[in-house]
C-alpha positions in Angstrom: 20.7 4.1 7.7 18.1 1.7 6.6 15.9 3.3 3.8 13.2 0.8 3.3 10.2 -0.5 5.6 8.8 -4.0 4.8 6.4 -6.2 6.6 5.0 -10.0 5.6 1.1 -10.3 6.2 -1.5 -12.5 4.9 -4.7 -10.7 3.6 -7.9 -12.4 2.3 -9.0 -12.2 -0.9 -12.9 -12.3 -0.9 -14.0 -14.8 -3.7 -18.1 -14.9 -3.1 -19.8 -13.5 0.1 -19.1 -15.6 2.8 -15.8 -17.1 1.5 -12.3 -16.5 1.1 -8.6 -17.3 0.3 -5.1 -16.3 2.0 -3.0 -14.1 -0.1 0.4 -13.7 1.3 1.2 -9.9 0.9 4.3 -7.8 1.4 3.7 -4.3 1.9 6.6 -2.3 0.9 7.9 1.2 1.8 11.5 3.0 0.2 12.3 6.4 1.2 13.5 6.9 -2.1 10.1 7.0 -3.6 8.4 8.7 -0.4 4.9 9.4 -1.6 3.8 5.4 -2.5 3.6 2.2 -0.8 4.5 -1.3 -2.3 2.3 -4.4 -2.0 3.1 -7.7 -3.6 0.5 -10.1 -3.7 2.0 -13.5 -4.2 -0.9 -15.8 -6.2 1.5 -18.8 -7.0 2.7 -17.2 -10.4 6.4 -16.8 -10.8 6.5 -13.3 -9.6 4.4 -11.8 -7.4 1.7 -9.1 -8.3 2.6 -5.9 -7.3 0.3 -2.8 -6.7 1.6 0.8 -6.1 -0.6 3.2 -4.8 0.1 6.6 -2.0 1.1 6.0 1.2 -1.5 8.6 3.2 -4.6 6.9 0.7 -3.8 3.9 2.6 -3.2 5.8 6.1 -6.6 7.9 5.1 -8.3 4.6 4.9 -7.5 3.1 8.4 -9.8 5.9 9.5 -12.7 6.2 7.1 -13.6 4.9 3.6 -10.8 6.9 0.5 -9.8 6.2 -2.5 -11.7 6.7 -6.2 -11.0 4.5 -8.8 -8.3 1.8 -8.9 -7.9 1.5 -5.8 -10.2 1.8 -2.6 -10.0 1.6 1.0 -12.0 1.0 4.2 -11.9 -0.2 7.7 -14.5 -2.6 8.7 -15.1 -4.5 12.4 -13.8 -3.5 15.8 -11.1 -4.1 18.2 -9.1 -7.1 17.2 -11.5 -8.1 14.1 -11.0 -4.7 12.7 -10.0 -5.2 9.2 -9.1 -2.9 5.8 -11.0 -3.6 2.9 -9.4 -3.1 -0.3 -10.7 -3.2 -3.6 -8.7 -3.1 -6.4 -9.9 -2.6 -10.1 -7.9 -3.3 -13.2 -8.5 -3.8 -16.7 -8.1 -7.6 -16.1 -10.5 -7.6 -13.4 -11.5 -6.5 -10.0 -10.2 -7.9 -6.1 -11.3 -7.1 -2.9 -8.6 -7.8 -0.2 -9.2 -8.0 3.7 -6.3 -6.9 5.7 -5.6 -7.3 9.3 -5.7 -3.5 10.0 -3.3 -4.1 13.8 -0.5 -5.1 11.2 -1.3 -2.4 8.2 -1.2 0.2 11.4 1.9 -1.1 12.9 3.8 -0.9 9.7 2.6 2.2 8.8 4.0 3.7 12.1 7.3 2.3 10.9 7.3 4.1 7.6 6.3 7.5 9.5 9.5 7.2 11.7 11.5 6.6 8.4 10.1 9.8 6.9 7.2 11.6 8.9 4.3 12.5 7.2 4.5 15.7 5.4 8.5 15.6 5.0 8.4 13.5 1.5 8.5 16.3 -0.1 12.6 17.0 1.6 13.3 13.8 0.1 12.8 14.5 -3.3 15.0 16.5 -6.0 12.6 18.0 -8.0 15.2 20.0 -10.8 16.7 16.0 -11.3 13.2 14.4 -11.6 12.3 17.3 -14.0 15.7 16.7 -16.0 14.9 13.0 -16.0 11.1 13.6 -17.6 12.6 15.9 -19.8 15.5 13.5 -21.0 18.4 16.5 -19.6 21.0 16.4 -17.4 20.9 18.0 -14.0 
C-alpha cells in the first residue's frame, strides 16, 4: 500500500505588490508522520527548502484565514482565480506564497483517502514515540 501523497505545483512568491516569481513547490504527505504536511520550495539552491507545518492548518485555510505565527494561511479570489495565500516567517526573513487553491484542494483530498481526518491519531504508537523522547526502549 502506498503510504505517501505528493503533488508538483508552481506557487508565486510575491516580491513587491503587483509582482511576482514562480516557485516550483512539492507538497508532501507520509502517513507515517500523519499530523504534518511537506512543502519543498525549490529556489535554485542545491536542495530545496522545505517547510513542515499541520495538515488541517493548511485544510483550515482553504476556508477562512488560520494560522498564528510562522506560518499563515488564506484563500483569496473566486472560482478558478481562487488562490491560498501563505506567509511564511522565519528568522532569516519573511515570504508570502500564492497557491493555486484547485490543486492544494485536490491533493488534500488525496491525503484524506490515505488517512481521513481525525484517524491520525490510529496511526501513531504513542508508548514507542514516548520511549524514543525518553531515549528507552519500547
Amino acid at each position: 500500500m502506498k503510504n505517501f501523497v505528493e503533488q508538483e505545483c508552481e506557487m508565486r512568491l510575491l516580491v513587491t505588490p503587483g509582482h511576482s516569481i514562480g516557485v516550483a513547490t512539492r507538497l508532501s504527505y507520509d502517513s507515517r508522520d500523519p499530523y504534518a504536511v511537506h512543502v519543498d520550495f525549490h529556489t535554485g539552491l542545491h536542495a530545496p527548502v522545505t517547510w513542515l507545518f499541520a495538515r488541517e492548518l493548511l485544510a483550515q485555510g482553504t476556508f477562512g484565514p488560520c494560522g498564528q505565527g510562522d506560518v499563515r494561511i488564506w484563500p483569496v479570489g473566486a472560482g478558478a482565480r481562487r488562490m491560498l495565500c501563505i506567509a511564511l516567517d522565519a528568522p532569516d526573513g519573511q515570504a508570502l506564497l500564492q497557491a493555486p487553491s484547485a490543486v492544494v484542494e485536490r491533493w488534500l483530498q488525496r491525503t484524506y483517502q490515505l488517512v481521513p481526518p481525525g484517524h491520525e491519531t490510529r496511526l501513531i504508537d504513542v508508548e514507542q514515540e514516548l520511549c524514543g523522547l525518553l531515549g528507552e526502549s519500547a
